[in-house]
TIVOMI-971656 format. One record per residue (C-alpha): residue number from 1; residue in one letter; x, y, z. Coordinates in steps of 0.5 Angstrom, whole numbers, plus 2048, in hexadecimal, padded with zeros to 3 digits. Example, Ala and Ser with C-alpha at 12.3 -4.5 7.8 and 13.67 -1.06 7.14 Angstrom:
[marpa 1 "A" [819 7F7 810]] [marpa 2 "S" [81B 7FE 80E]] 
end
This chain:
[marpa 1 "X" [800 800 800]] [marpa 2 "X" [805 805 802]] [marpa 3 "X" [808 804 7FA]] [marpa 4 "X" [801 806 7F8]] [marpa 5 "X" [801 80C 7FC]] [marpa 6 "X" [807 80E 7FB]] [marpa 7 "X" [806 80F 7F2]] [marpa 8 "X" [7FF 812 7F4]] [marpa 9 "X" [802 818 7F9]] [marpa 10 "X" [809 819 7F3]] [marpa 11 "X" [803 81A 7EC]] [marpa 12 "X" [7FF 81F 7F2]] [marpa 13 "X" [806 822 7F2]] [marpa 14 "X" [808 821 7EB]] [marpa 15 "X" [802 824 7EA]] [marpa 16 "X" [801 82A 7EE]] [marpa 17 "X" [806 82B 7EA]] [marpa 18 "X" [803 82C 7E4]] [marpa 19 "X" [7FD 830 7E7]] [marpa 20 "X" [803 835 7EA]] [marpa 21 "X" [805 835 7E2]] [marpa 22 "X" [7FE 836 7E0]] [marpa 23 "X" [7FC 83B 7E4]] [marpa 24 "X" [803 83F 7E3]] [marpa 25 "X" [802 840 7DD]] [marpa 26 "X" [7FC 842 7DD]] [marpa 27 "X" [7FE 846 7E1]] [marpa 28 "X" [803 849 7DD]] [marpa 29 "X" [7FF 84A 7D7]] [marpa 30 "X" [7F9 84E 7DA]] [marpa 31 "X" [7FE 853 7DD]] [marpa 32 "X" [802 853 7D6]] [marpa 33 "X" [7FB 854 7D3]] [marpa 34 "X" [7F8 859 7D7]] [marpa 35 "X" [7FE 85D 7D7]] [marpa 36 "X" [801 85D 7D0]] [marpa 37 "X" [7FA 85B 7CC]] [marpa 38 "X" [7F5 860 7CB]] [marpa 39 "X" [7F1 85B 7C8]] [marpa 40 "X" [7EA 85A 7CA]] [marpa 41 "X" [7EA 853 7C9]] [marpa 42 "X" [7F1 852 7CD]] [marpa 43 "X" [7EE 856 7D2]] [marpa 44 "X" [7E8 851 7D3]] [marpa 45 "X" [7ED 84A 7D2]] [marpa 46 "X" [7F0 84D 7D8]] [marpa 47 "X" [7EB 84D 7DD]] [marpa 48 "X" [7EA 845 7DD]] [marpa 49 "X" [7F2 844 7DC]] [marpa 50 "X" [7F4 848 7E2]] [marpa 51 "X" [7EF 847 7E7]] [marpa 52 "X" [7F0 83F 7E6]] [marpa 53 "X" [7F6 840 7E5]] [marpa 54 "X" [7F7 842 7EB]] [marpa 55 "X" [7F3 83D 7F0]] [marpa 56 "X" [7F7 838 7EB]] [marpa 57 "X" [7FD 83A 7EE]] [marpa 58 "X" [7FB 83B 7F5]] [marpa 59 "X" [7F8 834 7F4]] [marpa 60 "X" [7FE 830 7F1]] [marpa 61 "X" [803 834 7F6]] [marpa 62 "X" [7FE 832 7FC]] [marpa 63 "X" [7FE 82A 7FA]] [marpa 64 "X" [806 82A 7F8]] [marpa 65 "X" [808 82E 7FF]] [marpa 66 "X" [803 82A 803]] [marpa 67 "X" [805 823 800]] [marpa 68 "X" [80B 820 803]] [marpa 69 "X" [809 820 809]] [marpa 70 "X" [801 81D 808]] [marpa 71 "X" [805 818 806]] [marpa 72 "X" [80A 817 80C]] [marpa 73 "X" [804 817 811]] [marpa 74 "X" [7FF 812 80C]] [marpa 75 "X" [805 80D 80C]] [marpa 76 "X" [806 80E 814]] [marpa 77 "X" [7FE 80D 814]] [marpa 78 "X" [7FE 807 810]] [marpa 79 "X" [804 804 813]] [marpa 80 "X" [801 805 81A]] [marpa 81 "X" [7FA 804 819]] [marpa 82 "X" [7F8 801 813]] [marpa 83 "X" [7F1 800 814]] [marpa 84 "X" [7F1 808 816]] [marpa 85 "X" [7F4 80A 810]] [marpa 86 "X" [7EF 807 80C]] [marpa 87 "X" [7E9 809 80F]] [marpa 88 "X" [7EC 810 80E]] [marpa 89 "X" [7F0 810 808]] [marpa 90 "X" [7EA 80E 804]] [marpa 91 "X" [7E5 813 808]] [marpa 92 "X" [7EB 818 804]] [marpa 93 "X" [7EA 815 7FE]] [marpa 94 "X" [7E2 815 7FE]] [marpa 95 "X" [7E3 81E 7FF]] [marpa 96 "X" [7E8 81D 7FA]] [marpa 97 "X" [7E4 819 7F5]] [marpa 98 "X" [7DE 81E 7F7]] [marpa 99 "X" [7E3 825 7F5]] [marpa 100 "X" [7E4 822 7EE]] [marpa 101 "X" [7DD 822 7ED]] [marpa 102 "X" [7DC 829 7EF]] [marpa 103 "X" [7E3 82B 7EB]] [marpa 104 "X" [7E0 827 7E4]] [marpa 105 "X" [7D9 82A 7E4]] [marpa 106 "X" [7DD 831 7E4]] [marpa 107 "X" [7E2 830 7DF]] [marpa 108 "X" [7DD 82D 7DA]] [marpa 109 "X" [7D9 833 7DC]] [marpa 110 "X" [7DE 838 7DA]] [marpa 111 "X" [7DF 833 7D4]] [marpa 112 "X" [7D8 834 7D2]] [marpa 113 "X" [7D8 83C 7D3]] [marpa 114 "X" [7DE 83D 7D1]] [marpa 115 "X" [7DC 83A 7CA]] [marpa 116 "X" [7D6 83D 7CA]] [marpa 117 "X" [7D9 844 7CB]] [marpa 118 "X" [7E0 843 7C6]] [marpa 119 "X" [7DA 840 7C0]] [marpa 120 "X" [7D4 845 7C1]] [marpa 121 "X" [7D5 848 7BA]] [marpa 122 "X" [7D3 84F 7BB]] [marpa 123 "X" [7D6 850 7C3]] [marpa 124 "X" [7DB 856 7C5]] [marpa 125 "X" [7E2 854 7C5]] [marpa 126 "X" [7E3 854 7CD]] [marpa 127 "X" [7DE 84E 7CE]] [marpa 128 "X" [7E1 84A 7C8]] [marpa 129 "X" [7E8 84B 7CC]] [marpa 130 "X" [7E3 84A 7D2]] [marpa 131 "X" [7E1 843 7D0]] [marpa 132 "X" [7E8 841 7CD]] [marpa 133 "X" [7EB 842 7D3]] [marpa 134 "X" [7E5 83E 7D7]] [marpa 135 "X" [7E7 83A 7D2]] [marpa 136 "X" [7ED 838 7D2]] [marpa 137 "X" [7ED 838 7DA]] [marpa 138 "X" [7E8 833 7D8]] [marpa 139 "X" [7EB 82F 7D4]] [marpa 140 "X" [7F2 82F 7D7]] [marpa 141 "X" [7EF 82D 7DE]] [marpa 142 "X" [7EA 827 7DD]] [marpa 143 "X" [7EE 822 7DB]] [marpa 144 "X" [7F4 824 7E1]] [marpa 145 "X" [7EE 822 7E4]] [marpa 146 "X" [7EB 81C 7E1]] [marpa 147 "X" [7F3 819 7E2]] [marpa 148 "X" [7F3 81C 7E9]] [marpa 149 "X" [7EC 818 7EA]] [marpa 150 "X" [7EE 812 7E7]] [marpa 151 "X" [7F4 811 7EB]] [marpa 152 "X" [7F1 813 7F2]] [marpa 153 "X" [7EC 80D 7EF]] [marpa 154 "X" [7F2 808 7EF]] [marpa 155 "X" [7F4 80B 7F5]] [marpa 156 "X" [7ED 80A 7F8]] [marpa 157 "X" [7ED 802 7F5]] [marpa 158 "X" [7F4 801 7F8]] [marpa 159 "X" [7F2 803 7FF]] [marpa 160 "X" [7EC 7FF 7FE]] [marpa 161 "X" [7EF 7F9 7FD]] [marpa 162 "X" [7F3 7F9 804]] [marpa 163 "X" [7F1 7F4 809]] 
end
């Protein structure tokens, strides 16, 4: 179990730095556009990318930061009380499968919408970069998360699979 554990905590903080990268460079480009570019359209595809990007950055620094030492107290749980690591690792992993299906419906959302306002023919540029930007938080955002998903869903089998 503790190998199972361990490849589980290193993805969450591979991948937070990959939500770090994301929300960065979003960052990055939502400053440059609102200070460079006078276009409206840039303008509105700043809005989306800035404000998640930010949570992204916040949120990908909050998992890495707080990740090793997860681990080392969830080992020492698992080696001391093994029944008690399983009854409250998967009471976590519930809360944690429940986050993700929270964090789908609003990324298919922004998805929807932001398709939506980037296709709407006769719409002014600042919502058509509104909608691009939804869109590509969108669409960079569901399928991190749908890998996430599906790893915590081998990491729940694992731990259910224990005697």
């Amino acid at each position: 179990m503790l190998s199972h554990l361990e490849a589980y905590f290193a993805a969450e903080r591979t991948e937070s730095l990959v939500f770090m990268g994301f929300g960065l460079c979003a960052f990055m480009f939502s400053v440059f556009a609102l200070w460079r570019w006078r276009d409206p359209l840039f303008k509105g595809m700043a809005i989306p990318l800035l404000v998640v990007g930010l949570i992204q950055a916040a949120v990908g620094a909050t998992i890495h930061a707080r990740t090793e030492a997860q681990v080392t107290a969830l080992k020492a749980q698992y080696q001391a009380a093994p029944a008690s690591f399983k009854t409250e690792e998967l009471a976590r992993m519930k809360a944690v499968g429940s986050g993700f299906t929270v964090y789908k419906g609003i990324e298919v959302l922004f998805i929807v919408v932001g398709l939506l306002l980037a296709l709407k023919g006769d719409a002014h540029r600042f919502w058509r970069g509104l909608g691009v930007g939804m869109l590509v938080q969108g669409a960079l955002m569901l399928p991190a998360d749908l890998v996430a998903e599906d790893r915590a869903d081998r990491y729940v089998r694992q731990i259910e699979a224990m005697p």
